[in-house]
C-alpha positions in Angstrom: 0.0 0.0 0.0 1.4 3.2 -1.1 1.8 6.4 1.2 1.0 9.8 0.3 4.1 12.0 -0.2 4.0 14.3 2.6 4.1 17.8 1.3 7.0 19.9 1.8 6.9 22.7 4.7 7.0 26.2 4.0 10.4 27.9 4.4 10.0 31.2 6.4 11.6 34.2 4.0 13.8 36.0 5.9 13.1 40.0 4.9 16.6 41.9 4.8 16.9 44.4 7.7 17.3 48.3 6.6 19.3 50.4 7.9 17.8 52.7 10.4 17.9 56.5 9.1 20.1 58.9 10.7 18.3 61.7 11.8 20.1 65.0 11.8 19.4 67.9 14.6 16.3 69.3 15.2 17.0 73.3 16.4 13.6 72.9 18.4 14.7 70.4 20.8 17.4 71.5 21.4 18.7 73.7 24.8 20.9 76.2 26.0 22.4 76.7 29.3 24.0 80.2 29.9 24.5 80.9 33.2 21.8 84.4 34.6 25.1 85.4 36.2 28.8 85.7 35.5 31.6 86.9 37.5 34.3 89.4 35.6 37.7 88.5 35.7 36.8 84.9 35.5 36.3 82.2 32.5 33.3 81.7 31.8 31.2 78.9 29.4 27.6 78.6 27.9 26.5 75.0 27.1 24.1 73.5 23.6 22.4 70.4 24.1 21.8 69.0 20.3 18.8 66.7 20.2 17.1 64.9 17.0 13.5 64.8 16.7 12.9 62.0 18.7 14.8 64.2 21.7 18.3 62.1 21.5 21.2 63.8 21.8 23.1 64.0 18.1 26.0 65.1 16.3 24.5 64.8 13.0 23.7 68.7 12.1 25.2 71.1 9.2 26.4 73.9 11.4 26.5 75.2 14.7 26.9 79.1 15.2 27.7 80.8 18.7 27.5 85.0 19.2 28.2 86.4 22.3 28.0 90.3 22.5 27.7 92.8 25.1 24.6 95.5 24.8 26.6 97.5 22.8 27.2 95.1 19.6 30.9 94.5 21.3 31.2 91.0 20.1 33.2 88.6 22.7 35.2 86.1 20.8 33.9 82.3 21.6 35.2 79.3 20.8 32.4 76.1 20.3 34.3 72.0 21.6 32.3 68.9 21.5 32.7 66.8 24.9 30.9 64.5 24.1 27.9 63.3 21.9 25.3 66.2 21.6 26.5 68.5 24.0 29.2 71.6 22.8 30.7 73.8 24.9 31.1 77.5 24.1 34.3 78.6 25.8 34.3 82.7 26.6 37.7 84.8 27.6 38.3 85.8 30.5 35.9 89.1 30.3 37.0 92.2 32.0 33.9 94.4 32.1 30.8 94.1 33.8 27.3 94.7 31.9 25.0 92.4 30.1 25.8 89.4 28.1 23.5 88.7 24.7 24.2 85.4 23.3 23.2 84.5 19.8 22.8 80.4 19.3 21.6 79.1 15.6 22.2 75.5 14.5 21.6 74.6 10.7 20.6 78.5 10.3 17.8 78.6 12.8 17.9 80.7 16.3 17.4 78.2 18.9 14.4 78.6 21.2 14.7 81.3 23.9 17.3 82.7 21.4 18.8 85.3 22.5 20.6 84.4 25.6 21.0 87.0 28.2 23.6 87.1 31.2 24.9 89.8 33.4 28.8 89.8 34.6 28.8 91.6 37.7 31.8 93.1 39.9 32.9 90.7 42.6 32.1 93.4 45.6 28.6 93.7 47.9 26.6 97.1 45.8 23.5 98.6 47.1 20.9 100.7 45.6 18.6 103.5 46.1 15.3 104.3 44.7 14.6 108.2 44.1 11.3 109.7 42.3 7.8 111.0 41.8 7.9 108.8 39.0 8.1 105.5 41.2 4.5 105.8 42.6 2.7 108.5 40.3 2.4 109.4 36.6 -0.3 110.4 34.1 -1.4 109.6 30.7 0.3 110.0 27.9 3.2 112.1 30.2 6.7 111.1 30.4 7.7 110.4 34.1 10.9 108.9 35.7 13.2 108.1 38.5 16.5 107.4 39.6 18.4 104.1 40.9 22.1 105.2 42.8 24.1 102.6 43.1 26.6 102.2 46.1 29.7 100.5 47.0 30.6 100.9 50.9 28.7 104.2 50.8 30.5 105.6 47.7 29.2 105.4 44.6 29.7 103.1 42.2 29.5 103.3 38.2 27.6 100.3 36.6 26.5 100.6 33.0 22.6 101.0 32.7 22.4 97.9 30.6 23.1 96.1 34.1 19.8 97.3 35.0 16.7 95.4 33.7 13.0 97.2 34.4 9.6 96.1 34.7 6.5 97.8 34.7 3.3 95.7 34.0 -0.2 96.6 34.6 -2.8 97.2 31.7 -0.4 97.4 29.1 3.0 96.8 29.4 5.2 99.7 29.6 8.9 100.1 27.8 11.2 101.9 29.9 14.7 103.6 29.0 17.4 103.7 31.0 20.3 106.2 30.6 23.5 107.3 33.1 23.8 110.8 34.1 26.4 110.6 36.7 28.5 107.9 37.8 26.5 105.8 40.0 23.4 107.6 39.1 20.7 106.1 36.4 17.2 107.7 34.9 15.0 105.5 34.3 12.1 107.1 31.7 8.8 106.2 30.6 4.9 107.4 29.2 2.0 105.4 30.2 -0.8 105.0 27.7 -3.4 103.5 29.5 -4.4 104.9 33.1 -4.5 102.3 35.9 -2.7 100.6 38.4 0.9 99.3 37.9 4.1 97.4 39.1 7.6 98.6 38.9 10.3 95.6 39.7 14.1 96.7 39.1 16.7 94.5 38.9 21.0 94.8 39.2 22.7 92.2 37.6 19.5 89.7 36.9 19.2 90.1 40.9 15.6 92.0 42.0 16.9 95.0 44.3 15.8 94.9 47.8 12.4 96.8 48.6 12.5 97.9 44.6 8.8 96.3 43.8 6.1 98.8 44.2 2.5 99.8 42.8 2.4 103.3 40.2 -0.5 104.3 40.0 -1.4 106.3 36.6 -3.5 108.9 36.6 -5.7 110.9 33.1 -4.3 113.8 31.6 -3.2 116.3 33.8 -5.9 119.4 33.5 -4.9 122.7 33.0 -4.5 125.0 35.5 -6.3 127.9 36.5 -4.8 131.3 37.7 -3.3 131.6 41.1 -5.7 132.8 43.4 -5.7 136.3 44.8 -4.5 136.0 48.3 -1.2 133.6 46.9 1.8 135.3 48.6 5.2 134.1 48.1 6.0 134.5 51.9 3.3 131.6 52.3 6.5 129.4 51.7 9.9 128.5 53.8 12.8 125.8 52.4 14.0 123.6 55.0 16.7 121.6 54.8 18.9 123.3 52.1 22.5 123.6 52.9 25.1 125.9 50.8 27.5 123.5 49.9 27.1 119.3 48.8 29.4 117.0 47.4 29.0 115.9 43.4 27.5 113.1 42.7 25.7 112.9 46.2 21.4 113.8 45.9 20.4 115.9 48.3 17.7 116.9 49.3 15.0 119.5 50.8 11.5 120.6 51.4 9.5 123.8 50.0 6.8 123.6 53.0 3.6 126.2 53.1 3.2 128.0 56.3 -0.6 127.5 55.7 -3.1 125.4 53.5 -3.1 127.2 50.1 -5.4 126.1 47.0 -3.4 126.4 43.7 -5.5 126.1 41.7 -3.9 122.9 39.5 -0.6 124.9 39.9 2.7 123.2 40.7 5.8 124.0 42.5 8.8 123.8 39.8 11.5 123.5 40.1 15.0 124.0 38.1 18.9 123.7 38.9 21.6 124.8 36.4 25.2 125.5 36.9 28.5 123.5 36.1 31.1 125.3 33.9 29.4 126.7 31.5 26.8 127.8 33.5 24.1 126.5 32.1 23.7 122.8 32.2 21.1 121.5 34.0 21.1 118.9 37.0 18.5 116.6 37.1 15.5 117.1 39.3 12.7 115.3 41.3 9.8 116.5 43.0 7.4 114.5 45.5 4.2 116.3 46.4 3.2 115.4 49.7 -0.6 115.6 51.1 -0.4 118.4 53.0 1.3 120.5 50.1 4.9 120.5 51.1 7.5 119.3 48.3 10.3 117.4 48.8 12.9 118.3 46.4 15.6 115.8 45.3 18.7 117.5 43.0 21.2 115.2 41.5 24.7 117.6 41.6 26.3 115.4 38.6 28.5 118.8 37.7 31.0 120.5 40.4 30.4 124.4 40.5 27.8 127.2 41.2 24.5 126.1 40.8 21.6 128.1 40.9 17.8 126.4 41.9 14.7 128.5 40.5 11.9 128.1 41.9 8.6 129.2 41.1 4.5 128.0 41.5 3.6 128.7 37.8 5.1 131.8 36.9 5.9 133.3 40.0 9.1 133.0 41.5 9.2 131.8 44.8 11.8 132.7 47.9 14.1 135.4 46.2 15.0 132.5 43.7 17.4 131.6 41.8 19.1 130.3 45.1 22.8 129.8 45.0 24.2 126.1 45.9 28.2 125.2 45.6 29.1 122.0 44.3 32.7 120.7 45.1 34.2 117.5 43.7 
């Protein structure tokens, strides 16, 4: 008797394996790590983590450019090493000057997120600061206002550049401020609201919030003009307390135009104006703080050595046998 043949098994085809594409860097996974603070005189580093898509760290990418500048376009020379897969390490000199740090990161010609970078090389040394202004808790619409940050080293002042300085003011709308030096050790800080409202000022030194700087501004509608002085307005109504003859430059001083009795004026203010220096004629910046019972604290900033002469007036009238004469020595 004859047995079927038994049929054959199937042989399993093997498929060939592929070769797994190598994915090059993606700029949007990748990170940078710069440190908020830097030290001068010392060597400092920022660090670029280069992922793929899939988040892996790679070395696979076309080019890899690193800009480091101070506010002021100054590049500061870099040099990029690979230590090992994915991560490079941008090597800065040793820098010398304190002031912001803006670095510039692009890999394959795209800005990597959070691009630009910023860091602030401080001095090694303990600075405090000082908040001056009418600007720091009133201001009206449309109206420039300001204030002034001294900086301090052991009591003496100490120059930082105002790029060192970084400004917030956020309420409504967001509110752009400038900052400028006008003595050393001495910053303005300017600005206009455009919305009326309530609004916070944080200031910062060297990416470090300045003790007791955060406060509320409140913003007020358009100042409305004034009416004329009223009849009785004498300028023997007012005394100045507090003003010496002679202050050291660079040093605000300060000191108060106080009323001998309640007086309406009618929307007027109390101006103020200093000028002086060597040619006479330059002006020293001024504040002026209203208080509720009508006395005004006066803050001058004597960023010139010399005469200086303070007018005062409450519109147009000259108040106190003004211009008053102040000595400035170095």
């Amino acid at each position: 008797m004859l047995r079927p043949k038994p049929k054959p098994k199937a042989r399993k085809m093997s498929l060939p394996v592929e070769d797994k594409p190598i994915l090059m860097a993606d700029p949007a996974k990748c990170s940078v790590n710069f440190p908020n603070i830097l030290q001068n005189s010392s060597e400092a580093s920022l660090t670029i983590h280069v992922k793929d898509p899939e988040g892996k760290p790679t070395n696979q990418f076309e080019n890899l450019d690193v800009m480091v500048t101070f506010a002021d376009g100054s590049k500061i020379p870099t040099q990029v090493q690979s230590s090992e897969s994915g991560i490079f390490v941008a090597k800065l000199p040793i820098i010398e000057r304190i002031g912001r740090l803006i670095a510039f990161v692009r890999l394959n010609n795209v800005e990597l997120p959070g691009s630009p970078f910023i860091s602030f090389c401080s001095p090694d040394v303990e600075l405090e600061c000082k908040l001056i202004g009418s600007g720091l808790k009133q201001a009206y619409e449309q109206t420039n206002a300001s204030f002034y940050i001294q900086t301090f080293c052991n009591g003496t002042s100490y120059k930082v550049p105002p790029d060192s300085f970084s400004i917030q003011i956020t309420g409504r709308k967001s509110i752009i401020p400038t900052v400028v030096s006008v003595a050393p050790g001495i910053v303005q800080v300017t600005y206009k609201a455009f919305k009326k409202g309530q609004y916070v000022i944080q200031c910062s030194l060297f990416g470090k919030p300045i003790p007791n700087n955060a406060g509320t501004l409140s913003v007020l509608s358009d100042k409305t003009l004034p009416e004329p002085l009223p009849s009785n307005f004498s300028v023997s109504n007012y005394e100045i307390v507090g003003l010496n003859s002679k202050y050291t430059q660079n040093t605000p001083f300060q000191f108060k135009i106080v009323p001998k009795q309640p007086i309406d004026l009618c929307g007027n203010s109390v101006w103020v104006f200093a000028f002086g220096g060597k040619s006479g004629i330059d002006e020293y910046p001024v504040d002026i703080i209203t208080e509720e019972n009508g006395s005004v604290v006066v803050t001058i900033f004597p960023i010139f050595p010399g005469a200086m002469d303070i007018d005062l007036s409450v519109g147009d009238v000259p108040l106190l046998n003004a211009p008053l004469d102040v000595e400035i020595v170095s």
